[in-house]
VOKOLZA-815815 format. One record per residue: y, x, z of N, C-alpha, C, CB in turn; residue in three letters. Coordinates in pm, whole numbers, plus 50000, padded with zeros to 5 digits. Atoms other than C-alpha are relative to their C-alpha. Glycine has a CB too. Layout:
N
<r n_c2="Y" n_c1="X" n_c3="Z" ca_c2="Y" ca_c1="X" ca_c3="Z" c_c2="Y" c_c1="X" c_c3="Z" cb_c2="Y" cb_c1="X" cb_c3="Z" aa="ALA"/>
...
end
This chain:
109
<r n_c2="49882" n_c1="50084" n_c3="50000" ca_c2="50000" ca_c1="50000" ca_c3="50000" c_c2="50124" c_c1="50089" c_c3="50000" cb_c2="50000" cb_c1="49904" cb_c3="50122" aa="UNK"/>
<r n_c2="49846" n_c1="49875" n_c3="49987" ca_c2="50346" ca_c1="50177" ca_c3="49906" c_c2="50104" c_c1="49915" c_c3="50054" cb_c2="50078" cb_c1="50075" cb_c3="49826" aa="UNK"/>
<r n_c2="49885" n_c1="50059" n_c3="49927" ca_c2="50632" ca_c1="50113" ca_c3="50121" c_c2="50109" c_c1="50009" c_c3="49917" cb_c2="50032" cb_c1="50064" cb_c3="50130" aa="UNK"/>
<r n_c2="49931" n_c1="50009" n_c3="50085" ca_c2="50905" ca_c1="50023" ca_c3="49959" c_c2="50166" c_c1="50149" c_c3="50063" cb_c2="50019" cb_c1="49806" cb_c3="49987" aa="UNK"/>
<r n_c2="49866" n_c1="49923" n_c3="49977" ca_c2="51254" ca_c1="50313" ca_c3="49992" c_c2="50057" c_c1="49924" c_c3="50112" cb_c2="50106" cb_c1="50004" cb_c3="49866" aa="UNK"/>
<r n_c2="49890" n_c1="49980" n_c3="49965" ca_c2="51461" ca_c1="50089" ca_c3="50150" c_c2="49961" c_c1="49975" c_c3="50191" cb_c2="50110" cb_c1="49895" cb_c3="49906" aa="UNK"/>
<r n_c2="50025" n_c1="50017" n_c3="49898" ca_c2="51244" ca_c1="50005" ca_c3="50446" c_c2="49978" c_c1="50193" c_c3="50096" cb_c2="49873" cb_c1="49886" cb_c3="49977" aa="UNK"/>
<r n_c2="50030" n_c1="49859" n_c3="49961" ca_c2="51192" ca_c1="50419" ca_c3="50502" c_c2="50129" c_c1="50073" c_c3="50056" cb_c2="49942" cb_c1="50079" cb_c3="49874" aa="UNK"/>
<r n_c2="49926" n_c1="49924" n_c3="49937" ca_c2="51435" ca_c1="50626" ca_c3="50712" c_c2="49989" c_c1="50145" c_c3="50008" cb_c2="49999" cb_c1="49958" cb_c3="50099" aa="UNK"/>
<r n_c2="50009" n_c1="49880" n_c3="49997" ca_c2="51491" ca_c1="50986" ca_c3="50724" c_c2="50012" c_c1="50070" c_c3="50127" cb_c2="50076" cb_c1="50036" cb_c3="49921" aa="UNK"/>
<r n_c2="50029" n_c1="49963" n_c3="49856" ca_c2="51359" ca_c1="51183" ca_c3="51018" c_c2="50026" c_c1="50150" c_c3="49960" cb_c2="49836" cb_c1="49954" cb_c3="50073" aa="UNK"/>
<r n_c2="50009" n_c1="49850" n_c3="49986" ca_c2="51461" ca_c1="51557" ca_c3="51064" c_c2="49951" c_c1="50055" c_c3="50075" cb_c2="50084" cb_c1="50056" cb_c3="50007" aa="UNK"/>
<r n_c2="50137" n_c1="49941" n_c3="49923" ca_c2="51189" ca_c1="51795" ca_c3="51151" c_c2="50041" c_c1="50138" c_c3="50024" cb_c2="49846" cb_c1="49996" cb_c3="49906" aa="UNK"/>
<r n_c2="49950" n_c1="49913" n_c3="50018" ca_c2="51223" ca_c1="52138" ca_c3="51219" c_c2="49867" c_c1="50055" c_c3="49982" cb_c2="50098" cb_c1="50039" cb_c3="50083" aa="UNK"/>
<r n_c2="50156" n_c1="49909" n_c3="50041" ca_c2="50882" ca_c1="52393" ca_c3="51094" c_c2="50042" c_c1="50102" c_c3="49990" cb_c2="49908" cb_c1="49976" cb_c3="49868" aa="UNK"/>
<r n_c2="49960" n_c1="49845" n_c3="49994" ca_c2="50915" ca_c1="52760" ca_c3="51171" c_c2="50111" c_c1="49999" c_c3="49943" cb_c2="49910" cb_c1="50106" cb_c3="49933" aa="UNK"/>
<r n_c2="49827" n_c1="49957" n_c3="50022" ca_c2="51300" ca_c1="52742" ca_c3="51212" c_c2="50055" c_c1="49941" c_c3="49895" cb_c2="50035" cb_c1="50156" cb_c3="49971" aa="UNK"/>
<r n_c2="49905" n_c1="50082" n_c3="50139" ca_c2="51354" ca_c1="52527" ca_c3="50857" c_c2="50024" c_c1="49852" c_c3="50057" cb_c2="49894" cb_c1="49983" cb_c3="49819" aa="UNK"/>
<r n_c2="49937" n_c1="50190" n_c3="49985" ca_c2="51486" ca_c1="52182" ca_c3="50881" c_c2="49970" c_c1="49931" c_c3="49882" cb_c2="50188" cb_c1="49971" cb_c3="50013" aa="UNK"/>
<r n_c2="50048" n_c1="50065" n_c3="50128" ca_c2="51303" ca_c1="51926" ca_c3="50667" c_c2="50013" c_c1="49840" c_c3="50024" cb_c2="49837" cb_c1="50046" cb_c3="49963" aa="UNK"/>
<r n_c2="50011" n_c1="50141" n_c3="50022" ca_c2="51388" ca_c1="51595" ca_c3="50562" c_c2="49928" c_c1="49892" c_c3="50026" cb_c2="49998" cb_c1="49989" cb_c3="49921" aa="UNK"/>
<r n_c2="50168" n_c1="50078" n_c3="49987" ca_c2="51101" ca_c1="51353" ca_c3="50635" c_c2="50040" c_c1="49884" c_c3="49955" cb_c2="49913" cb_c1="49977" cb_c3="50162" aa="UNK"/>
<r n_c2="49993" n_c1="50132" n_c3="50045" ca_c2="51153" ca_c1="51020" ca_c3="50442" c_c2="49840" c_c1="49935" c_c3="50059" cb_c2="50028" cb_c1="50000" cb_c3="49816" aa="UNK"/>
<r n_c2="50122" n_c1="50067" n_c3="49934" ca_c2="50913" ca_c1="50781" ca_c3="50659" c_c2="50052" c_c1="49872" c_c3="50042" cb_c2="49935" cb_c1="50081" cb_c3="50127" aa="UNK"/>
<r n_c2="49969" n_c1="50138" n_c3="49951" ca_c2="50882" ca_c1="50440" ca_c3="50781" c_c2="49897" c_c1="49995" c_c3="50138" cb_c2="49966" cb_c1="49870" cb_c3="49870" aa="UNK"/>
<r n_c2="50130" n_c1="50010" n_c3="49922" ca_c2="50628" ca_c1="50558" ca_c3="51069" c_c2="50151" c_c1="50002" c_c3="50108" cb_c2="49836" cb_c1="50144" cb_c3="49993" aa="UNK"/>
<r n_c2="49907" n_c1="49986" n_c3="49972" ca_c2="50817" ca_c1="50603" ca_c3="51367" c_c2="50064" c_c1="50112" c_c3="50056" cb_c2="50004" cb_c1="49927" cb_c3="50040" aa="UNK"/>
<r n_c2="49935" n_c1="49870" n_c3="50022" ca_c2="51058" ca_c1="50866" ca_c3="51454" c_c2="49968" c_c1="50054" c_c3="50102" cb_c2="50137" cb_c1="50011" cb_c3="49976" aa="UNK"/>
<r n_c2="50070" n_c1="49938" n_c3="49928" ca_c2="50887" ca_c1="50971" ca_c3="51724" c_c2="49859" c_c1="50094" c_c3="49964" cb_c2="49983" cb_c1="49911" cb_c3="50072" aa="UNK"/>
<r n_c2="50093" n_c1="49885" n_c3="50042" ca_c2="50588" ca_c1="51040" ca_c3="51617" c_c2="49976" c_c1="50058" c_c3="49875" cb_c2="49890" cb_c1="49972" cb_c3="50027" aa="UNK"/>
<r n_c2="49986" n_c1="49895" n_c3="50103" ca_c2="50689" ca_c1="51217" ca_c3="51306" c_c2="50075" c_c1="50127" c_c3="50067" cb_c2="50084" cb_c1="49941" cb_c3="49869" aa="UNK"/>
<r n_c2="49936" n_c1="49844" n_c3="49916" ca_c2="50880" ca_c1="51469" ca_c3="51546" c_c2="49853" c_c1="50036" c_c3="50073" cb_c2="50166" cb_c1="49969" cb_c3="50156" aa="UNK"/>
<r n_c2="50134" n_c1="49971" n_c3="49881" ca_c2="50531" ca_c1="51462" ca_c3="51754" c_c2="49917" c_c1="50093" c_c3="49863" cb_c2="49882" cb_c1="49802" cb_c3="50083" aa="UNK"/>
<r n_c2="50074" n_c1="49950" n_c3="50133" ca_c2="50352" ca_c1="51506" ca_c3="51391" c_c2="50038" c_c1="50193" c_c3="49976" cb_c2="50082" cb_c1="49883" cb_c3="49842" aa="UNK"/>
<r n_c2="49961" n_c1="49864" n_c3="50059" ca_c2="50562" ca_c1="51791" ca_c3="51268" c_c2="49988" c_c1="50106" c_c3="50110" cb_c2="50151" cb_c1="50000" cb_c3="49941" aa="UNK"/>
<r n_c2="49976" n_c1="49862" n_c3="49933" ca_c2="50583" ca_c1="51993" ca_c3="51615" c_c2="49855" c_c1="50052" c_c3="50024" cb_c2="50090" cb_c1="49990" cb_c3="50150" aa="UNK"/>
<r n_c2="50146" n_c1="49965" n_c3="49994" ca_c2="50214" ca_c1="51974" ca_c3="51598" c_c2="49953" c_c1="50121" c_c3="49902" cb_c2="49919" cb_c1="49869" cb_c3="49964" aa="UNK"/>
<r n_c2="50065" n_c1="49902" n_c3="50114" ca_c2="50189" ca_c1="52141" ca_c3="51231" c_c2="50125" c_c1="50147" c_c3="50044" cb_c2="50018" cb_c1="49910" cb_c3="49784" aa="UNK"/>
<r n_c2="49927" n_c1="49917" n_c3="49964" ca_c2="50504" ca_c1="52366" ca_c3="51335" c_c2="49859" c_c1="50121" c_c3="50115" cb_c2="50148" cb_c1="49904" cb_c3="50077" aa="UNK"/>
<r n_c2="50095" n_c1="49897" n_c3="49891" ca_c2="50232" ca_c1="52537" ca_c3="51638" c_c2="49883" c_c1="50029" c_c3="49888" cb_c2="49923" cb_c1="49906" cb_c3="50175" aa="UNK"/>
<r n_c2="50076" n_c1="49963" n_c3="50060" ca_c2="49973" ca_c1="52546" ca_c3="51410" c_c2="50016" c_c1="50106" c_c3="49903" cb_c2="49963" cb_c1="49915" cb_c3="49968" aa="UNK"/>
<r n_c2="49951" n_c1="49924" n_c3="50088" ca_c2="50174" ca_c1="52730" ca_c3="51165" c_c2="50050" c_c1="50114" c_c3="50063" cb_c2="50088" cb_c1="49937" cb_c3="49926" aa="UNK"/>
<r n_c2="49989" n_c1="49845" n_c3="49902" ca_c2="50298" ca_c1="52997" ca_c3="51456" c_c2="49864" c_c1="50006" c_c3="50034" cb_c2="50107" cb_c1="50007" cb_c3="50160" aa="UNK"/>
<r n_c2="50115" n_c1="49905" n_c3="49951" ca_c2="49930" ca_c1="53028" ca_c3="51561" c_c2="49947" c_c1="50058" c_c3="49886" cb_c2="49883" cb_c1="49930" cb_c3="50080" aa="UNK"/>
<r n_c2="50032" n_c1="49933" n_c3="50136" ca_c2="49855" ca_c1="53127" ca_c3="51180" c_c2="50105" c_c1="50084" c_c3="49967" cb_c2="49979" cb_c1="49903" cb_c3="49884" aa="UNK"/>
<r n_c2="49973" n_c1="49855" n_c3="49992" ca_c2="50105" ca_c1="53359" ca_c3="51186" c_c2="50000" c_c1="50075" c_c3="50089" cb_c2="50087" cb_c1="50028" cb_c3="49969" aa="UNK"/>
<r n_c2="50102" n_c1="49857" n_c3="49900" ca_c2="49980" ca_c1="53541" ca_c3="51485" c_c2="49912" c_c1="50044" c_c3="49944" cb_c2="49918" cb_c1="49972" cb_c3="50135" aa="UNK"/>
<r n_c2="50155" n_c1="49923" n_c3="50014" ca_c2="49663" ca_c1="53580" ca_c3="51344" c_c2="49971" c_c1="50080" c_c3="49880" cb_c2="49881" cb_c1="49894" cb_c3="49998" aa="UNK"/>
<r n_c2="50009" n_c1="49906" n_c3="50182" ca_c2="49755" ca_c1="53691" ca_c3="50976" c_c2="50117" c_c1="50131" c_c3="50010" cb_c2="50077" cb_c1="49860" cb_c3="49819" aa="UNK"/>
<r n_c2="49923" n_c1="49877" n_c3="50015" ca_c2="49929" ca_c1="53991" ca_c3="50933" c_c2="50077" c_c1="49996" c_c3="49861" cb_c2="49902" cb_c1="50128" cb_c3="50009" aa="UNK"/>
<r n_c2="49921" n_c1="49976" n_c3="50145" ca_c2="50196" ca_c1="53904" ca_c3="50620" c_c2="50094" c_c1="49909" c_c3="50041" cb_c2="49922" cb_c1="49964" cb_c3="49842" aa="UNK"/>
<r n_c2="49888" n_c1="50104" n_c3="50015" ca_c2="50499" ca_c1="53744" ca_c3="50565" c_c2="50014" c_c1="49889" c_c3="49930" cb_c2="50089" cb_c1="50047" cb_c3="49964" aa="UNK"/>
<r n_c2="50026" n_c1="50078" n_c3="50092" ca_c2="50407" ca_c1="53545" ca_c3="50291" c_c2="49964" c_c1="49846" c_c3="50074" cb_c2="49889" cb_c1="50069" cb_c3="49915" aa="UNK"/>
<r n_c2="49938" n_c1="50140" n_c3="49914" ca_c2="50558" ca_c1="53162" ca_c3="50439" c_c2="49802" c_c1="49955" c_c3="49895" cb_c2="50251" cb_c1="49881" cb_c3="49928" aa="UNK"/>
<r n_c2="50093" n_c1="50061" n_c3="50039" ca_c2="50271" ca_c1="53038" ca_c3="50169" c_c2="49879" c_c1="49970" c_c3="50009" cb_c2="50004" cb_c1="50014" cb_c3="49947" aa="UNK"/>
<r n_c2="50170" n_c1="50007" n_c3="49921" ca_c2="49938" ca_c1="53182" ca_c3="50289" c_c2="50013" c_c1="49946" c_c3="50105" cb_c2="49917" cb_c1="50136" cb_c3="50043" aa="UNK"/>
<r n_c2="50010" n_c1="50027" n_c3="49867" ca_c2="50045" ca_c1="53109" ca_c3="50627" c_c2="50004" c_c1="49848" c_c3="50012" cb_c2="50109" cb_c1="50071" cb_c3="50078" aa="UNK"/>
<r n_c2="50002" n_c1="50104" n_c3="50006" ca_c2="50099" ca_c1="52759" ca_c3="50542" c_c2="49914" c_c1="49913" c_c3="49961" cb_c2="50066" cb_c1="49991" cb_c3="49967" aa="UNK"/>
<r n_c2="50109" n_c1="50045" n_c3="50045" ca_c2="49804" ca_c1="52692" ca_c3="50342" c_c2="49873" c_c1="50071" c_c3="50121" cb_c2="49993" cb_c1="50047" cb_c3="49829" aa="UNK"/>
<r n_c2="50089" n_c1="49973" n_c3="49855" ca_c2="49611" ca_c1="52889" ca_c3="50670" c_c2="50044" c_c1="49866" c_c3="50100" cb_c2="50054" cb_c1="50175" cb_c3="50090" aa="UNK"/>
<r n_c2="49952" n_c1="50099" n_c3="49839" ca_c2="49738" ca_c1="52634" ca_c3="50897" c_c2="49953" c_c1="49852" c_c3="49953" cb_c2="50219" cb_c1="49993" cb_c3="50049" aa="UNK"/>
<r n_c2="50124" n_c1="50167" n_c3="50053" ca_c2="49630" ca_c1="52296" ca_c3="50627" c_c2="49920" c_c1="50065" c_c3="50021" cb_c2="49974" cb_c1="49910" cb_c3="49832" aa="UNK"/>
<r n_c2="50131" n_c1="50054" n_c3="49987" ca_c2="49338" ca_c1="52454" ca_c3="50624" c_c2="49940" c_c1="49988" c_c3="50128" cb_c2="49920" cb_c1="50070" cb_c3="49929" aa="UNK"/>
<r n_c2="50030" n_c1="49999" n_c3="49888" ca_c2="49307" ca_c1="52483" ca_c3="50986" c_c2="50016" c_c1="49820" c_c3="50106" cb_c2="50094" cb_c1="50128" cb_c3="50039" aa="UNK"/>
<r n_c2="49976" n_c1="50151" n_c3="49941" ca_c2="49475" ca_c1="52124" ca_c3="51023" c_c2="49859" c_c1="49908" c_c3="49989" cb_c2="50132" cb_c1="49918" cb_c3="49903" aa="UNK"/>
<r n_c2="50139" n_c1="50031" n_c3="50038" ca_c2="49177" ca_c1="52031" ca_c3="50793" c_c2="49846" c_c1="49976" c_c3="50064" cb_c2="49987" cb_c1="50081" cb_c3="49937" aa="UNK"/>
<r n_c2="50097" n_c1="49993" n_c3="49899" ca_c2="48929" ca_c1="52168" ca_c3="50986" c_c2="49983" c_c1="49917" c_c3="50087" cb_c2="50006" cb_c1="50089" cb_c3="50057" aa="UNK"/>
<r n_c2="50017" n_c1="50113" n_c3="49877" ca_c2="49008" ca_c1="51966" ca_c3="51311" c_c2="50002" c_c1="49867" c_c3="49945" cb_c2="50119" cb_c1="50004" cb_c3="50114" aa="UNK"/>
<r n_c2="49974" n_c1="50106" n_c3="50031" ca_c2="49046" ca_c1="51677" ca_c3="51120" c_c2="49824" c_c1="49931" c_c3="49959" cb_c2="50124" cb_c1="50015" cb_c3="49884" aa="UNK"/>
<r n_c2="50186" n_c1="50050" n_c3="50069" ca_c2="48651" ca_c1="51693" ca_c3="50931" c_c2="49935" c_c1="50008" c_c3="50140" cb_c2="49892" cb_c1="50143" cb_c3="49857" aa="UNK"/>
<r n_c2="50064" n_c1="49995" n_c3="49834" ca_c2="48538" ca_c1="51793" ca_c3="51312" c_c2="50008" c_c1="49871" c_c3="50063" cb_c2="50086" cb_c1="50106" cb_c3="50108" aa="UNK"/>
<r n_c2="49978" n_c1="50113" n_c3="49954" ca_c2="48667" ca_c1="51515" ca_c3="51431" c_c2="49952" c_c1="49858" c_c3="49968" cb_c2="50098" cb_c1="50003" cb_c3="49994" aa="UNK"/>
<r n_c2="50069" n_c1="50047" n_c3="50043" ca_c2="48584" ca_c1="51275" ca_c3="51210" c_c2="49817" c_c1="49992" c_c3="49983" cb_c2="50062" cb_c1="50016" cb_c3="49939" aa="UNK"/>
<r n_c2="50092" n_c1="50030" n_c3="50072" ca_c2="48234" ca_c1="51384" ca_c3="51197" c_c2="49948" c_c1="49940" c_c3="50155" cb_c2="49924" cb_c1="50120" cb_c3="49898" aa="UNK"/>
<r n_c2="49977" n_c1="50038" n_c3="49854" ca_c2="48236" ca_c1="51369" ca_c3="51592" c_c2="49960" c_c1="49847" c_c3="50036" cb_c2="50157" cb_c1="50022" cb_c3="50035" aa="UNK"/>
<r n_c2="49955" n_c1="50119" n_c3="49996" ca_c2="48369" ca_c1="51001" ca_c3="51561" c_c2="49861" c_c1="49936" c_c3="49935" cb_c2="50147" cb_c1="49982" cb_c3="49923" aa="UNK"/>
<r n_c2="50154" n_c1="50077" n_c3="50062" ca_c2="48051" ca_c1="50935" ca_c3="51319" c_c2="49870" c_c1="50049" c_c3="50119" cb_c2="49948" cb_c1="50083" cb_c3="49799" aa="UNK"/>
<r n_c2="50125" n_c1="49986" n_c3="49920" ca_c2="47797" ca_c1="51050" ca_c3="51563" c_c2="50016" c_c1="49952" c_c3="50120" cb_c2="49952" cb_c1="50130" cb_c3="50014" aa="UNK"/>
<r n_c2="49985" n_c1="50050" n_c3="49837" ca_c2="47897" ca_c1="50909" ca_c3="51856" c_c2="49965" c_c1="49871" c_c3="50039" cb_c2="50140" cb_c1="50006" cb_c3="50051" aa="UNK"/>
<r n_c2="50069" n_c1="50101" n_c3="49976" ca_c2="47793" ca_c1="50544" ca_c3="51799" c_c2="49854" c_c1="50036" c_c3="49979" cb_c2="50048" cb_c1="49894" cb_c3="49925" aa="UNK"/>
<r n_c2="50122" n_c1="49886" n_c3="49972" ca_c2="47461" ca_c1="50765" ca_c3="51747" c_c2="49952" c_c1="49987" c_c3="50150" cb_c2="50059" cb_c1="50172" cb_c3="49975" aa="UNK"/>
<r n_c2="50034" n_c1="50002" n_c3="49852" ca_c2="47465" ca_c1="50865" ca_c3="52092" c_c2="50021" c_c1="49899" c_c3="50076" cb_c2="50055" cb_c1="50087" cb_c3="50063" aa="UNK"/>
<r n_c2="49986" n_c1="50084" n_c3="49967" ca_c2="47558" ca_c1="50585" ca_c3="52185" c_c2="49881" c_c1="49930" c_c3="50078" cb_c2="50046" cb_c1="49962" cb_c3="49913" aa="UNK"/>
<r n_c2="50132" n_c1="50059" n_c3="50005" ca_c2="47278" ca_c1="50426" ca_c3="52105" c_c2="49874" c_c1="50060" c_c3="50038" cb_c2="49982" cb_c1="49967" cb_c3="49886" aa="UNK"/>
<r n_c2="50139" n_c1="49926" n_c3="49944" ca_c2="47016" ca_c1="50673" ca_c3="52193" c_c2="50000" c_c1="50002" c_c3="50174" cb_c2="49995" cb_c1="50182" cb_c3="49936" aa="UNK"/>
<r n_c2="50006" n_c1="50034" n_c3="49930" ca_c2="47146" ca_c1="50679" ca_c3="52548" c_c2="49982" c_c1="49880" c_c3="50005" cb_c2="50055" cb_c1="50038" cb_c3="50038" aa="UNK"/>
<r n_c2="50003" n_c1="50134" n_c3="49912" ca_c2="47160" ca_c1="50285" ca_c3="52588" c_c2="49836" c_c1="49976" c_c3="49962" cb_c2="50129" cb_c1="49852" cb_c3="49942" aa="UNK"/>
<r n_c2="50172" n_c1="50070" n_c3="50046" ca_c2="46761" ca_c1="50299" ca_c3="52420" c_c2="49990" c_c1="50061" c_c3="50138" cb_c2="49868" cb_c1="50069" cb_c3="49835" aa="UNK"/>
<r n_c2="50076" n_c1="49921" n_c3="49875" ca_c2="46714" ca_c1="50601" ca_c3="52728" c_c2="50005" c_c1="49932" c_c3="50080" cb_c2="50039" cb_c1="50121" cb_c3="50055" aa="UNK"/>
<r n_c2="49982" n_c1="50120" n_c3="49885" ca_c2="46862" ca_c1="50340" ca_c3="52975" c_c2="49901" c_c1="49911" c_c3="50032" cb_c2="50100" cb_c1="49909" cb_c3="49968" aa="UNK"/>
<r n_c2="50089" n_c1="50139" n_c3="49989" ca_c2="46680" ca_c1="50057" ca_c3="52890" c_c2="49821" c_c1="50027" c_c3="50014" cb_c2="50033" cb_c1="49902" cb_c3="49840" aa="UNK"/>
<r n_c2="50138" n_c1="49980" n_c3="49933" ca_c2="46352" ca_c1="50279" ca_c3="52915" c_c2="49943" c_c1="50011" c_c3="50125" cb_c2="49962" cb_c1="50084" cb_c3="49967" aa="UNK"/>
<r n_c2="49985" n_c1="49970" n_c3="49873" ca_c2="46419" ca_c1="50384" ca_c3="53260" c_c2="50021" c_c1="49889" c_c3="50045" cb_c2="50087" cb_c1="50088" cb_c3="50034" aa="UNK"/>
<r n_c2="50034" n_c1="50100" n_c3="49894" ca_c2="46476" ca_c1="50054" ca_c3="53380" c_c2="49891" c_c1="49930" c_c3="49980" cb_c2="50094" cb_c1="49910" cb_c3="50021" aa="UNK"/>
<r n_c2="50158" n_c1="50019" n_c3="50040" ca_c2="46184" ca_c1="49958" ca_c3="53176" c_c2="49864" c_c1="50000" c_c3="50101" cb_c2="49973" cb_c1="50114" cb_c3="49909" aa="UNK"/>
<r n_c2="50101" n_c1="49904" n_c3="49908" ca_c2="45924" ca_c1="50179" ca_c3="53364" c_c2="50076" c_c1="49909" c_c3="50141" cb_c2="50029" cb_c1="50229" cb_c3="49987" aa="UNK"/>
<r n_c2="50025" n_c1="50028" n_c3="49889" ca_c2="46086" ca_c1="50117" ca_c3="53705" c_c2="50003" c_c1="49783" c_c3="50015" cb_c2="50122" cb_c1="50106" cb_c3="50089" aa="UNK"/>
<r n_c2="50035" n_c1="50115" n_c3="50009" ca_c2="46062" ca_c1="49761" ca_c3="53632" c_c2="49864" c_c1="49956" c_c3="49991" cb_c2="50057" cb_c1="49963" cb_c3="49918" aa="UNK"/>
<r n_c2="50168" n_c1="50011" n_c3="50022" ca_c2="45677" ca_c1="49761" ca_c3="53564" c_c2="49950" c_c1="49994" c_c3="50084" cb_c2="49926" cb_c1="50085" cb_c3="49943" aa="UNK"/>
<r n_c2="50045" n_c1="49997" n_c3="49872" ca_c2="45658" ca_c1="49944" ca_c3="53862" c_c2="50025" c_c1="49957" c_c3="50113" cb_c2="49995" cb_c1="50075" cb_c3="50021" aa="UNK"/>
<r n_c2="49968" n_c1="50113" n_c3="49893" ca_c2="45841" ca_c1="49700" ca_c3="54066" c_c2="50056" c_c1="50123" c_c3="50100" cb_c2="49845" cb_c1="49886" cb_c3="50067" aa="UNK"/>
<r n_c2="49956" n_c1="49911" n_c3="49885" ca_c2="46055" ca_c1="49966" ca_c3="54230" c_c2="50184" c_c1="49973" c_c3="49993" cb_c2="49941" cb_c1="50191" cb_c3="49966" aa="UNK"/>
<r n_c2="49857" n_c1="50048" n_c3="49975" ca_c2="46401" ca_c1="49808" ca_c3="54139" c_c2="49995" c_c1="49840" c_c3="50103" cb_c2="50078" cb_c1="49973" cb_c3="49825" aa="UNK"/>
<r n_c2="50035" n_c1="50113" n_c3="49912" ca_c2="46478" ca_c1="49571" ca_c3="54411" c_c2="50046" c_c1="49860" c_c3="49933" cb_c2="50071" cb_c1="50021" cb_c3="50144" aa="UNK"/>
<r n_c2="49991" n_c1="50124" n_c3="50094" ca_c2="46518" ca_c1="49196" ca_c3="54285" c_c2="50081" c_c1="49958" c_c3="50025" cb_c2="49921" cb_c1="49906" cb_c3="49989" aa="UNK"/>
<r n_c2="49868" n_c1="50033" n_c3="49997" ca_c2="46867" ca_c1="49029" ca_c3="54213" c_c2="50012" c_c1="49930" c_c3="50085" cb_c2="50054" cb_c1="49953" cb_c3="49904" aa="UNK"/>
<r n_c2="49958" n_c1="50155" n_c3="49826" ca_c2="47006" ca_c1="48816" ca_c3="54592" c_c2="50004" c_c1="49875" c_c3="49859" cb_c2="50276" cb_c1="50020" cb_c3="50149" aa="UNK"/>
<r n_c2="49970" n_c1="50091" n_c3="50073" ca_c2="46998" ca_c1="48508" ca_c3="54503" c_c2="50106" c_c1="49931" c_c3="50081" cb_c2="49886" cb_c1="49927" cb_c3="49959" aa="UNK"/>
<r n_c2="49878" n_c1="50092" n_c3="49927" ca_c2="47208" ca_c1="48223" ca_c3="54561" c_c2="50011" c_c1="49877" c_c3="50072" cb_c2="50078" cb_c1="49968" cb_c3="49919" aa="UNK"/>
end
């Protein structure tokens, strides 16, 4: 869905010391939250590279954004996974001590 121009506002960001425009309609918070995020990412990729070159260091840092992003996502897919394998382990364990009549039986009323 494209937002239309006139509903979009311009948010100023700052990324290793430049000042960048941000035309957005998200809100202006968290496009300052957004950018100071890729801003650190982009000083911890130039700690770790040894060049000046703004470009590698910038394409080091997507690909590093990248990274946490497929991690995450794959994370997010396995976790109704576990989910489910604990609530089967659960339901075996009360299983068993149910057989064996060692859970005590619900008060009644």
């Amino acid at each position: 869905m494209r937002v239309s121009e006139s509903s979009q506002r311009v948010v100023p960001v700052v990324i290793r010391g430049q000042r960048y425009p941000i035309r957005s309609d998200l809100d202006e918070r968290y496009v300052a939250e957004l950018a100071a995020y890729v801003d650190k990412k982009v000083h911890q990729a130039e700690e770790k590279t040894p060049t000046s070159d703004w470009v590698r260091i910038a394409v080091l840092a997507a690909l590093s954004i990248a990274d946490e992003f497929f991690r995450a996502r794959e994370s997010e897919r396995a976790w109704p996974e576990e989910v489910a394998e604990r609530a089967a382990q659960i339901e075996r364990i009360i299983d068993e001590a149910l057989a064996r009549g060692s859970l005590p039986a619900p008060p009644r009323h």
